[in-house]
N, C-alpha and C positions, 0 to 999 in steps of 0.2 A: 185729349188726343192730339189736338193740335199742338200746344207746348211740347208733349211727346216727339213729335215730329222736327220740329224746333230744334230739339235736343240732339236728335239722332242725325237730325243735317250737319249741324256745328262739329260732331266727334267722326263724321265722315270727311269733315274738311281738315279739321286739324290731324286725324293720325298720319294720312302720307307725310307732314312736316317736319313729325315728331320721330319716324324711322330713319335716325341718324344712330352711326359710331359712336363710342365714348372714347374718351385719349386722357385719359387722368392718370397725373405720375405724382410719385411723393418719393421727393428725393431729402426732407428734411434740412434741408438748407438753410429753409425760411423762420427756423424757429432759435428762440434760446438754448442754451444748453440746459442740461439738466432734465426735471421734470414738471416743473414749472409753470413755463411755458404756455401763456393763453392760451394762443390759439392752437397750439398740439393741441390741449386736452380736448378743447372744442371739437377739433378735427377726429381725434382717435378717442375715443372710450377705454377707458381700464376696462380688464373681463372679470367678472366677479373672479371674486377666489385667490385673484394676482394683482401682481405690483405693476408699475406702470415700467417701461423699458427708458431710460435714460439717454438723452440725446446729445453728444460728444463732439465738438470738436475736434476735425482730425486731419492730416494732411494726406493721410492714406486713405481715406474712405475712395470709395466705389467712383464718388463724385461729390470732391470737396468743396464745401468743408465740414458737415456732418453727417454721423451717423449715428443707428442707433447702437451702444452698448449695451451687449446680453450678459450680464453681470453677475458673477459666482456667488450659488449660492441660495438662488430668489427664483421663486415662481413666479414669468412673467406673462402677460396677456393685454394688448390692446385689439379694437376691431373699429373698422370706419365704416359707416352705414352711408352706403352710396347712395340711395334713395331716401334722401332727407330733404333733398331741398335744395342742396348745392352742387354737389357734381352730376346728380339728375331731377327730375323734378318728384316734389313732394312723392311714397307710393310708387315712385318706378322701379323698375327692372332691368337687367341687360341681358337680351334674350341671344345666344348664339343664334347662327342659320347660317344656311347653306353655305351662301353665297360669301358674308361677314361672319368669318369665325370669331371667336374671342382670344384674346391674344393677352395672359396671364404673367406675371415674373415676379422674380425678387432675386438679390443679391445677401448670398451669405459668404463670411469667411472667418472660419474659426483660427485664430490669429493665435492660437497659444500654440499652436502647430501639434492640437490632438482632434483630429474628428470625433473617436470614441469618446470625449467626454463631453462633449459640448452637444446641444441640444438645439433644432428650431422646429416650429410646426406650421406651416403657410398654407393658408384654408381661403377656399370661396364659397360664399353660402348664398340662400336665398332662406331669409327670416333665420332657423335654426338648421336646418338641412343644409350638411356640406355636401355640396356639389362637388368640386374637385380641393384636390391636396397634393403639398410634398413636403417632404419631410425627414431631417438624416434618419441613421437607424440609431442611434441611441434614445430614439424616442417607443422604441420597440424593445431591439437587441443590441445590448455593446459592443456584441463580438465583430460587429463587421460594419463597414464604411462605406456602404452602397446607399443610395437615395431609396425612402420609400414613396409611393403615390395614395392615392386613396380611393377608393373605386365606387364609393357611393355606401359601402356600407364593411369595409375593410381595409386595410394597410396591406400592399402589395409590395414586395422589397422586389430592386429593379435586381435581376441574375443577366442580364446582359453584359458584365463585366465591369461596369461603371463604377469607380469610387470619385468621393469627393478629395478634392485636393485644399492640401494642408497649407495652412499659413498662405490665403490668398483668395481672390472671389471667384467663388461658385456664380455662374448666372443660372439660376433654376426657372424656364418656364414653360407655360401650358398652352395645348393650342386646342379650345374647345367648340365640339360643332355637334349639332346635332343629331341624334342615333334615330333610324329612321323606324323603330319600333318604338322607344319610349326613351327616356334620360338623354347622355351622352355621350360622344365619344369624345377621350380624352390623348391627342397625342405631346408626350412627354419629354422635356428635353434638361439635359446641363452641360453647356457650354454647348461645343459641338454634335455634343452624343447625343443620338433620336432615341428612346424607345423603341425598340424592333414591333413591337402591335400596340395598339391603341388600346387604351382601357375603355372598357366600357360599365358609365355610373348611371345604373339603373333607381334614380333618384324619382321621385313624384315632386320636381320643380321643374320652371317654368322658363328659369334664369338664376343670374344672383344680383345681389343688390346689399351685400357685405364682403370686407376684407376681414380675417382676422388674423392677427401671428401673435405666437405664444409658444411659449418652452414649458418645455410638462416636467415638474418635478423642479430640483434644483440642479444646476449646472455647476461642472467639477472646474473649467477654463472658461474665461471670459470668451467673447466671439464679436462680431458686426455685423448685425445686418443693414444694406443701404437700399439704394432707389427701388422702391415697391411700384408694380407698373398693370393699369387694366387697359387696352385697348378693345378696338372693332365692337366686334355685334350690334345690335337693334333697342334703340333707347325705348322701350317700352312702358307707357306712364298707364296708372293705372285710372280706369272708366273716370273715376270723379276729379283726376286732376287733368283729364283730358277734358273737361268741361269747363272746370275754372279758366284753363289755358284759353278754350275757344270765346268766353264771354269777358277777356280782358286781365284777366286777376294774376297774372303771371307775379306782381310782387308779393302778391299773397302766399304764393308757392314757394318762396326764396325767401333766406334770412342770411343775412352777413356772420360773419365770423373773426372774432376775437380782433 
């Protein structure tokens, strides 16, 4: 009982500490080109089923000098698991709230100057459960050049008037907070343009604690996507590496990379 108590004093001192922002950007800068590349792999995981996405030198990227190439042709898929140990600790979370939305992006631009054939899909997950998405519509429908979202258990094509623009960067991001029934509420943007209502993703998670992007199928035009971006919300570690943390072990929780 007493160790008990021990226990439950140390995880009351360390959570206040622990409710910080996340600010993790991947602007791909840092890597080789190609697919190579140590510490990409390290950092991003191939998704089963796909090819890894190839990293470009390029003086037009988003924020040079690279980016990645969506390449004609190949089913691509990588995903970063944020709660591994490096961008949060071992088993964490990023929980939206109230106060600390979560603050989502990516840059896309299909540079062959066809939206209709080029493809991307930008997902937050927690474990397998996508939380929020977006996504052009050739990942749906060809016939048209509006962004879709994702609502927890659907592809929602935005009828607000919105297309993406050809030959130059899309900024697609998400601003998620929590719905005061259950899941989410998602409001959605590209460039300027809001979402007129908030989606709401009626998920059973808690947070996310994975990026992944990937093109479904093969792509007819090559494309870029550049700086991938998670801010805000509430770094939430889970019960036992809130322990480690309070009895010292914090390098136990952490490994380097590539």
């Amino acid at each position: 009982m007493k160790n008990l108590l021990v226990v439950l004093a140390l995880l009351a001192l360390v959570s206040p500490v622990m409710a910080v922002p996340l600010n993790y950007v991947e602007t791909w800068d840092s890597y080789g080109t190609g697919t190579g590349d140590a510490s990409y792999n390290a950092n991003w995981a191939t998704q089963a089923g796909a090819s890894r996405y190839s990293i470009m030198s390029n003086t037009s990227a988003f924020s040079p000098e690279n980016n990645l190439d969506q390449e004609v042709g190949v089913a691509l898929g990588i995903e970063n698991n944020l709660g591994d140990g490096v961008e949060m600790p071992l088993g964490a979370y990023l929980q939206p709230t109230a106060a600390n939305k979560v603050i989502a992006g990516i840059y896309w631009n299909p540079v062959d100057n066809n939206r209709q054939t080029t493809n991307f899909v930008f997902e937050l997950l927690q474990g397998s459960t996508v939380v929020a998405g977006a996504a052009n519509s050739k990942v749906i429908d060809a016939g048209n050049n509006n962004p879709y979202w994702w609502n927890g258990a659907n592809w929602i094509r935005e009828t607000g008037g919105k297309v993406f623009a050809q030959a130059s960067w899309n900024h697609i991001w998400l601003e998620i907070t929590p719905n005061s029934t259950s899941g989410f509420n998602i409001v959605a943007h590209v460039d300027a343009f809001t979402r007129a209502n908030p989606i709401w993703s009626n998920v059973a998670a808690t947070g996310i604690d994975k990026i992944r992007i990937r093109s479904v199928g093969t792509t007819d035009d090559n494309s870029w996507i550049d700086n991938v971006y998670v801010t805000g919300g509430e770094i939430v570690p889970e019960p036992s590496a809130l322990l480690i943390l309070a009895l010292g072990g914090l390098p136990l929780l952490r490994r380097r990379r590539g």
